[in-house]
matplotlib code that plots the C-alpha trace (Angstrom):
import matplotlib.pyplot as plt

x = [37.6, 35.7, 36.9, 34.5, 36.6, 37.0, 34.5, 33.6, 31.9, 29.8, 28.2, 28.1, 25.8, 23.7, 23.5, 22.1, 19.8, 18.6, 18.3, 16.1, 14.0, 13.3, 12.6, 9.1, 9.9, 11.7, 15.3, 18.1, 21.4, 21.5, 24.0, 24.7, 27.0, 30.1, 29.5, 26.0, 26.9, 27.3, 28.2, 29.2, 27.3, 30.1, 30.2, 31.5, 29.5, 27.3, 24.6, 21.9, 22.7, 22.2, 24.1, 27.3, 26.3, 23.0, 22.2, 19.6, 17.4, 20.2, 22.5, 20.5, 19.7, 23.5, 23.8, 20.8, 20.4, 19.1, 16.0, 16.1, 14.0, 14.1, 13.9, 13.8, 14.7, 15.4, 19.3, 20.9, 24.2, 25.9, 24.4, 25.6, 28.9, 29.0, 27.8, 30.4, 32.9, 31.3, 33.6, 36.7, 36.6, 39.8, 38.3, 35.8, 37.2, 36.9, 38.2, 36.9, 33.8, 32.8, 29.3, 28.3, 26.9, 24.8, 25.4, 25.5, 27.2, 30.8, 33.2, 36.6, 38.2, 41.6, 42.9, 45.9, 43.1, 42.1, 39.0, 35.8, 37.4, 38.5, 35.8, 37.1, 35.6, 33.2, 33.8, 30.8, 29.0, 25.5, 24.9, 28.1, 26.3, 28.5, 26.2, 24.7, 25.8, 22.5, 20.0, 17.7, 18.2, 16.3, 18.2, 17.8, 19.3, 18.3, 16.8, 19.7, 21.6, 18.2, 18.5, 22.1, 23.8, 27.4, 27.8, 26.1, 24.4, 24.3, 21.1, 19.0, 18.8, 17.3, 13.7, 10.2, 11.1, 9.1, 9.4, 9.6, 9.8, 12.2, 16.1, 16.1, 12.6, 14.2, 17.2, 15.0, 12.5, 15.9, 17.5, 14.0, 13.4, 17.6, 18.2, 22.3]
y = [14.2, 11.2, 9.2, 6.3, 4.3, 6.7, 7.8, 11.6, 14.5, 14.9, 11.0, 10.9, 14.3, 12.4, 9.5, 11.8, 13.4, 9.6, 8.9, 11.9, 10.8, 7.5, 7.9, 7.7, 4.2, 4.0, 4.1, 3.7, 4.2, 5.0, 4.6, 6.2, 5.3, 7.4, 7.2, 8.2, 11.7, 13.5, 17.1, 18.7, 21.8, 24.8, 27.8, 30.1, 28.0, 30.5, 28.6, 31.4, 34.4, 32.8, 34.9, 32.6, 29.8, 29.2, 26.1, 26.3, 23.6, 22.9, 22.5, 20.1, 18.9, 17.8, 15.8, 13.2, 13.2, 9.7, 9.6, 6.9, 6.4, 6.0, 2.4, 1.7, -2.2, -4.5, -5.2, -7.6, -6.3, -9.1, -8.0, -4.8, -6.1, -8.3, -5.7, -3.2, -5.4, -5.4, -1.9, -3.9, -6.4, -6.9, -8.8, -6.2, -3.6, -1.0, -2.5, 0.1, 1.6, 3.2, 4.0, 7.0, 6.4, 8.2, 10.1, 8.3, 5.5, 4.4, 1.4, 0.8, -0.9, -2.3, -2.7, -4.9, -7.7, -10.3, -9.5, -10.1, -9.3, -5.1, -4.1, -4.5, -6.9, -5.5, -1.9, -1.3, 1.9, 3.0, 5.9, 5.2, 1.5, -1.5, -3.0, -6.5, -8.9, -10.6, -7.8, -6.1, -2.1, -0.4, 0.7, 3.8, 4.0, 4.0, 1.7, 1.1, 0.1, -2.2, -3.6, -4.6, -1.8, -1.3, -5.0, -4.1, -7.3, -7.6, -4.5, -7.4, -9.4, -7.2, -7.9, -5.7, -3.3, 0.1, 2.9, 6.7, 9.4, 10.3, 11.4, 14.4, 15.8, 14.5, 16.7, 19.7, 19.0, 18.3, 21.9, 23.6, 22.5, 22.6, 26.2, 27.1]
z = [-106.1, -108.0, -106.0, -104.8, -102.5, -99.6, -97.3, -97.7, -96.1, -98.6, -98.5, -94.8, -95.0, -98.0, -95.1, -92.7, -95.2, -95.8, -92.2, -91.5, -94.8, -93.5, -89.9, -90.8, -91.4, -88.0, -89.4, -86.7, -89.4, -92.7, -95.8, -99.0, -101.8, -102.3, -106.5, -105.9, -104.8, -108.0, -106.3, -103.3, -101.9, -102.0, -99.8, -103.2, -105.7, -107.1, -110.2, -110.2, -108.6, -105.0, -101.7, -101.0, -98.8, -100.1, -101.9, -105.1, -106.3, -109.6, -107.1, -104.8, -108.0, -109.0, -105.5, -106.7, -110.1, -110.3, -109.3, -106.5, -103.6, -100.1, -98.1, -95.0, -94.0, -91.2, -90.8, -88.0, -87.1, -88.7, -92.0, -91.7, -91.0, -94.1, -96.6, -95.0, -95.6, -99.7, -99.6, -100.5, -103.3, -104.8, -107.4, -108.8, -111.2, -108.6, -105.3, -103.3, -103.0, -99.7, -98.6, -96.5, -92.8, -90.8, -87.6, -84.8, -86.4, -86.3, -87.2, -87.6, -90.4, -90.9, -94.7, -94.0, -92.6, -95.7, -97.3, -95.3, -92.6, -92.4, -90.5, -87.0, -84.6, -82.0, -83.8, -85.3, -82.4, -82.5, -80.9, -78.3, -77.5, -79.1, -82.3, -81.2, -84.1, -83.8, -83.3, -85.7, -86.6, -89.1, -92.0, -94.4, -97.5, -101.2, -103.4, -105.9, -103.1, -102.0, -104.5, -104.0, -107.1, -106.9, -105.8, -102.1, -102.6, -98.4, -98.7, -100.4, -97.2, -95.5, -94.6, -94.0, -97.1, -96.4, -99.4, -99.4, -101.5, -103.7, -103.1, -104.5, -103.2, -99.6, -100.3, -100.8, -97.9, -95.6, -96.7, -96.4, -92.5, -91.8, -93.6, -92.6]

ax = plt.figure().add_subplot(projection="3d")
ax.plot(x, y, z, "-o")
ax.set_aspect("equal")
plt.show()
């Protein structure tokens, strides 16, 4: 729908895509921004004579257009917290913007709560455990985001930065060993 301040299907799969990407680099969650994902992949979406279902390169293509790469990073739970929280800003022009997660990841978030404080205490699951506000996890997600884009400035705390390839080659190489 365009709109960037509500999680989606679509940016939870690009999260997983990430997290697959960057496990390489040891990555326990991963996040993806919601205005990052340019298209969805549709059953009846036919762009070059493809069988209903199946998913060509232009359309992989029109998920990651950007060119961005792949990080991996070191998180503590609390900085996860605090750039989750970055998804409601009533003072930006957009006050929501919502990032994808991973698989395996969960939180709870309550908007009537002042900013900086939405994301529920003791919410944030990995993997069914309770997150430990002080431990380390390794993070995937992209570079732009790194790099703090779309006013994520939390990423750029992170620590032990590790590279990968780039989005949309991840996409294809994801689709190629997960066909259906």
């Amino acid at each position: 729908s365009g709109n960037r301040g509500i999680e989606t299907p679509m940016a939870d799969l690009m999260a997983d895509i990430i997290k697959w990407g960057t496990q390489s680099g040891g990555s326990q969650i991963a996040f993806m921004n919601v205005g990052g994902v340019r298209a969805s992949f549709l059953v009846n979406q036919i762009s070059n004579g493809e069988q209903p279902g199946e998913i060509t390169y232009t359309e992989a293509y029109n998920t990651s257009p950007f060119g961005n790469l792949l990080v991996t990073l070191d998180m503590t739970g609390q900085q996860i917290k605090n750039t989750l929280e970055q998804q409601y800003d009533p003072t930006r022009g957009r006050q929501y913007l919502a990032l994808g997660v991973s698989d395996g990841f969960t939180y709870t978030w309550d908007d009537s709560q002042p900013q900086g404080s939405k994301v529920v205490a003791g919410s944030m699951m990995l993997n069914g455990a309770p997150m430990d506000m002080t431990a380390t996890y390794r993070v995937g997600t992209l570079n732009f985001l790194a790099n703090g884009g779309d006013s994520f400035t939390g990423f750029t705390g992170g620590t032990n930065l590790l590279g990968g390839k780039e989005d949309l080659q991840n996409v294809v190489d994801y689709l190629a060993v997960h066909p259906g």
